[in-house]
C-alpha positions in Angstrom: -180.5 -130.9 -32.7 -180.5 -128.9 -29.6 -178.2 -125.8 -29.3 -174.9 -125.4 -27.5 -172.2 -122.7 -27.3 -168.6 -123.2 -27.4 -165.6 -120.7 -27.0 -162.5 -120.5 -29.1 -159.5 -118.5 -30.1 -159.5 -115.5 -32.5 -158.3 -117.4 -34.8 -161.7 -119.3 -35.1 -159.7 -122.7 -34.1 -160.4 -125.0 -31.2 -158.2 -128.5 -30.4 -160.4 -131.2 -29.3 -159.5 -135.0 -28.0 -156.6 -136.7 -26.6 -154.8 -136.3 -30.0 -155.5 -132.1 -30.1 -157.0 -132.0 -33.1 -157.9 -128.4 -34.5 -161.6 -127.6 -35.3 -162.0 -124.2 -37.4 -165.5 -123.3 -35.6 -165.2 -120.0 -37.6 -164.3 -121.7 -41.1 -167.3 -124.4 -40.2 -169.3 -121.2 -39.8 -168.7 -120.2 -43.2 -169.5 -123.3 -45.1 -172.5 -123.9 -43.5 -172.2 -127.5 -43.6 -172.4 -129.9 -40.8 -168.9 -130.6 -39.1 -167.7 -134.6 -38.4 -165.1 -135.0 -36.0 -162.7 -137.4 -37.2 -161.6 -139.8 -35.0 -158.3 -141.7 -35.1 -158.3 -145.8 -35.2 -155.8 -146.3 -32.4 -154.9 -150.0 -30.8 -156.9 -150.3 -27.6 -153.6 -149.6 -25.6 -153.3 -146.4 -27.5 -156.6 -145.0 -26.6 -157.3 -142.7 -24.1 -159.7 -142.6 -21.5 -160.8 -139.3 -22.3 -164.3 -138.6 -24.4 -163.6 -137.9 -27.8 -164.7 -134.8 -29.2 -165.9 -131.3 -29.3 -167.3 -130.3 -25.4 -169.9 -128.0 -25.5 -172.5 -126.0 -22.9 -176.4 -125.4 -23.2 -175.8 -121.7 -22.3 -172.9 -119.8 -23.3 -172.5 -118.9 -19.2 -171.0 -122.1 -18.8 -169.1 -122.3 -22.0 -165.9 -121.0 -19.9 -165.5 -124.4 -18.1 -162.1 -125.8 -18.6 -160.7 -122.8 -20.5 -159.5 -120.9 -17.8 -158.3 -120.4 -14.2 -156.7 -118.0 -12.3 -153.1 -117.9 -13.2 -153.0 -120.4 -17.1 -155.3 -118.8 -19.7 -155.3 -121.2 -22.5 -156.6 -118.5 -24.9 -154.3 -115.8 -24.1 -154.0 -113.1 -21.1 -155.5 -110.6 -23.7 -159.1 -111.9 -23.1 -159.7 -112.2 -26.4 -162.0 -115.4 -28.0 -164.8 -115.9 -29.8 -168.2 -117.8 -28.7 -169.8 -119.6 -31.4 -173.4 -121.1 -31.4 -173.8 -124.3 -32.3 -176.5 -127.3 -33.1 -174.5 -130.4 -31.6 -175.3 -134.1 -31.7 -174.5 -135.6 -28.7 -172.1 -138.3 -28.7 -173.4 -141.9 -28.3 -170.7 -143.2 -26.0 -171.9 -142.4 -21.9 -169.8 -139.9 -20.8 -170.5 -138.1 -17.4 -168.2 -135.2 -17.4 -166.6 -134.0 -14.2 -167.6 -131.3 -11.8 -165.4 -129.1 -12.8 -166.4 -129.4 -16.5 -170.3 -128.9 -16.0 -172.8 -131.4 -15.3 -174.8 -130.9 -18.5 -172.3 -130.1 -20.9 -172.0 -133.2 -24.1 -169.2 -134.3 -26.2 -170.3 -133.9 -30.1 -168.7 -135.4 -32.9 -171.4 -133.5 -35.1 -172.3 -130.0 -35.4 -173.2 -127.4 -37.2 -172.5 -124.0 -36.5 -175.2 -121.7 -37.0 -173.5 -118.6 -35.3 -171.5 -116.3 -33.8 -172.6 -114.8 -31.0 -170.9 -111.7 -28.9 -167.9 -112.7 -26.7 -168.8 -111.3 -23.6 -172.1 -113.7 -23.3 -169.1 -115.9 -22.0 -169.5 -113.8 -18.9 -173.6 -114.0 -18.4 -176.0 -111.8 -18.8 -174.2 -109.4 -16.8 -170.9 -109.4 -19.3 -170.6 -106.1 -20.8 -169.8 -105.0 -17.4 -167.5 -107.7 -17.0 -165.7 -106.4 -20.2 -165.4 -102.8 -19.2 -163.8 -103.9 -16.2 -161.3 -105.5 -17.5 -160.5 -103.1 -20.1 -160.7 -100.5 -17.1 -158.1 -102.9 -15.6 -155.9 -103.1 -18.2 -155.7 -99.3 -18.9 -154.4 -98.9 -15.5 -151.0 -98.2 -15.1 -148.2 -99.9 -12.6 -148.2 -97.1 -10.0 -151.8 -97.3 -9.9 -152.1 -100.6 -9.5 -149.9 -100.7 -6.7 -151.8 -98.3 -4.8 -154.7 -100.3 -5.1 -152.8 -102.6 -3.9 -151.5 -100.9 -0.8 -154.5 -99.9 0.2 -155.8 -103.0 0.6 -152.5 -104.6 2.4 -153.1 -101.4 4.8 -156.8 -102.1 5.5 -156.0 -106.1 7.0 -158.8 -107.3 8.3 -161.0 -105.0 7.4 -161.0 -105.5 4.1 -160.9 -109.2 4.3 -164.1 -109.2 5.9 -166.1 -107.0 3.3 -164.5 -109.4 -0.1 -165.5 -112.6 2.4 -168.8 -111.2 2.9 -169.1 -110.5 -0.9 -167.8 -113.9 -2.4 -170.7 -115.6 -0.2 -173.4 -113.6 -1.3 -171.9 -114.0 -5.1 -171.1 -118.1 -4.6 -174.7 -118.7 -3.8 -176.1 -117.1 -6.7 -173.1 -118.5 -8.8 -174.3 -122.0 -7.9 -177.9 -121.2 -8.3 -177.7 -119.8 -11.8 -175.4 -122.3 -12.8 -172.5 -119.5 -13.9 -169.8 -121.0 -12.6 -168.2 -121.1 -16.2 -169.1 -117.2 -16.7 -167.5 -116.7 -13.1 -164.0 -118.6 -13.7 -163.9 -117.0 -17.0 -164.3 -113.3 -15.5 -161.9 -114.1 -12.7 -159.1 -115.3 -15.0 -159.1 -112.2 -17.1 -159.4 -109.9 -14.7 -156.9 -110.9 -12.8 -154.6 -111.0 -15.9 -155.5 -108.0 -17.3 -153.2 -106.3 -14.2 -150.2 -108.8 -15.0 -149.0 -106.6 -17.7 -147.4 -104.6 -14.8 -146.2 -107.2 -12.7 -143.4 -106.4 -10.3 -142.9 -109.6 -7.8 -141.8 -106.9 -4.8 -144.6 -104.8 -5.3 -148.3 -105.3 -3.8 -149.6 -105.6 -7.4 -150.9 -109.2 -6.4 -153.2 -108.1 -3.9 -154.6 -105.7 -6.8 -154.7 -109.0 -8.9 -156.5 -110.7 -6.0 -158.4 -107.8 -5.6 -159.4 -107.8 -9.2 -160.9 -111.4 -9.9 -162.9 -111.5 -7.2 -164.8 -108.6 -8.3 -165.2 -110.0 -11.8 -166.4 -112.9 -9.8 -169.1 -111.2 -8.2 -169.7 -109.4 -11.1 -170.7 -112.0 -12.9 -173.6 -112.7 -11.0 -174.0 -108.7 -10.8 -177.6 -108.8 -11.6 -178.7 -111.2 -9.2 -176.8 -110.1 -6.1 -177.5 -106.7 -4.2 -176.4 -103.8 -5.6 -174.2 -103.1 -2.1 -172.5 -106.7 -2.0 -170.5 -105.5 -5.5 -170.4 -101.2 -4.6 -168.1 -103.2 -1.1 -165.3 -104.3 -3.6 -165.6 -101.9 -6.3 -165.5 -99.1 -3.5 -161.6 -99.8 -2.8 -160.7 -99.2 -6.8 -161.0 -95.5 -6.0 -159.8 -93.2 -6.7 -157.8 -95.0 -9.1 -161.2 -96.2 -11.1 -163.6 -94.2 -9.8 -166.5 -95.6 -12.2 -166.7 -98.5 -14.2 -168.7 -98.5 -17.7 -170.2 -101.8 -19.9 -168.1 -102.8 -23.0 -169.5 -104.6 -25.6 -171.4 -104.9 -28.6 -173.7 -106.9 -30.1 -177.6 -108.7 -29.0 -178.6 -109.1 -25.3 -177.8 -112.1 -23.5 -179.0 -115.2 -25.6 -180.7 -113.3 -28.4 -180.3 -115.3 -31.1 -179.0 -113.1 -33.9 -181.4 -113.4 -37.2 -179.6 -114.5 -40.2 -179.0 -111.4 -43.0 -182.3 -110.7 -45.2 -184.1 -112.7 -42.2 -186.4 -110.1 -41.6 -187.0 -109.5 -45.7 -188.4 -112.9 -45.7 -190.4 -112.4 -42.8 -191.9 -109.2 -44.5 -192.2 -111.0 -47.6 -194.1 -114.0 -45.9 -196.4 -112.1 -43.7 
């Protein structure tokens, strides 16, 4: 069975199919047994057209499709969820999902999950940086955020020309490293991680603007030039003068070993 990656809430749980039926990823975790999906004998009128199933990405970059966008967060404007590892069976009905789901991600009906894997892989290699941005963002408070805000009203053109700039650069390596999960995921969060604040008259939605797009960028942040993310980062100052990573855990894709994996290594060498 090849391996996929999947997100879910805190809770562990994930709805799948027309019907939104709950899958405990975290309790299918514990067992250690392989998951079937049950699926519901319905009249042919009652059935949807919609694949049946768990949907589920070959790299956890991509795992964010369909979760979130900019404004609905399906998983709460916290940020929090959990990104399990899982071997999947593809379904055997054809299924071509859309664009905006990911070319190469499968509908499974069978799984096993082997793993949990940190959170912030959601957001690509570069995600621990995603992370302590929006936990920068979200330590900010109202006044601050509206003199991010301001400041960019104030700056017109000016400033629309360096994020335009930046959002090409970032969209071509987006595309090229297949991120676009990691980069709708970033932008979603970040942006809500300001909303705690929210004041309709005040210019805290260019701040929210502001912030997405440089979780967008940032999520291509080790493929693009170092100057294409300093241009947006630059006008978070001197509110948030420097941004840290966040997040803990095994680089990007490391498969974590199993407990007492490397006793039996030792013991086998």
């Amino acid at each position: 069975m090849a391996t996929y990656y999947v997100i879910a809430r805190v809770d562990g749980t994930r709805q799948v199919g027309p019907d939104r039926q709950t899958v405990d990823l975290a309790d299918a975790l514990a067992r250690g047994i392989t998951h079937f999906i049950q699926i519901p004998e319905l009249d042919d009128d009652e059935r949807s057209t919609d694949p049946y199933g768990l949907l589920v990405h070959p790299e956890p970059a991509q795992a964010g499709l369909g979760i979130a966008d900019d404004m609905t967060l399906t998983l709460g404007v916290d940020g929090a969820f959990r990104l399990f590892q899982l071997q999947a069976v593809p379904a055997p009905d054809h299924f071509t999902p859309s664009s905006a789901v990911g070319s190469q991600a499968i509908v499974t009906r069978e799984f096993l999950a082997v793993a949990e894997v940190p959170a912030w892989w959601a957001y690509g290699p570069h995600g621990r940086h995603v992370l302590g941005l929006i936990y920068a963002l979200g330590g900010l408070k109202r006044e601050e955020l509206d003199a991010i805000g301001r400041r960019i009203d104030g700056a017109g053109l000016n400033f629309a020309k360096v994020k335009f700039d930046a959002l090409s650069v970032a969209d071509r390596f987006i595309a090229g490293s297949g991120r676009t999960g990691a980069a709708r995921l970033a932008r979603g969060y970040a942006r809500a991680a300001t909303y705690g604040t929210w004041d309709r008259d005040s210019a805290l939605g260019h701040a929210a603007s502001l912030a997405g797009d440089i979780a967008h960028v940032m999520s291509v942040g080790d493929l693009v030039p170092e100057v294409t993310l300093d241009s947006l980062t630059a006008w978070l100052a001197p509110q948030l003068s420097e941004l840290h990573p966040a997040g803990e855990g095994p680089d990007y894709v490391a498969v974590p070993q199993q407990d007492g994996a490397d006793e039996s290594a030792d013991e086998n060498a």
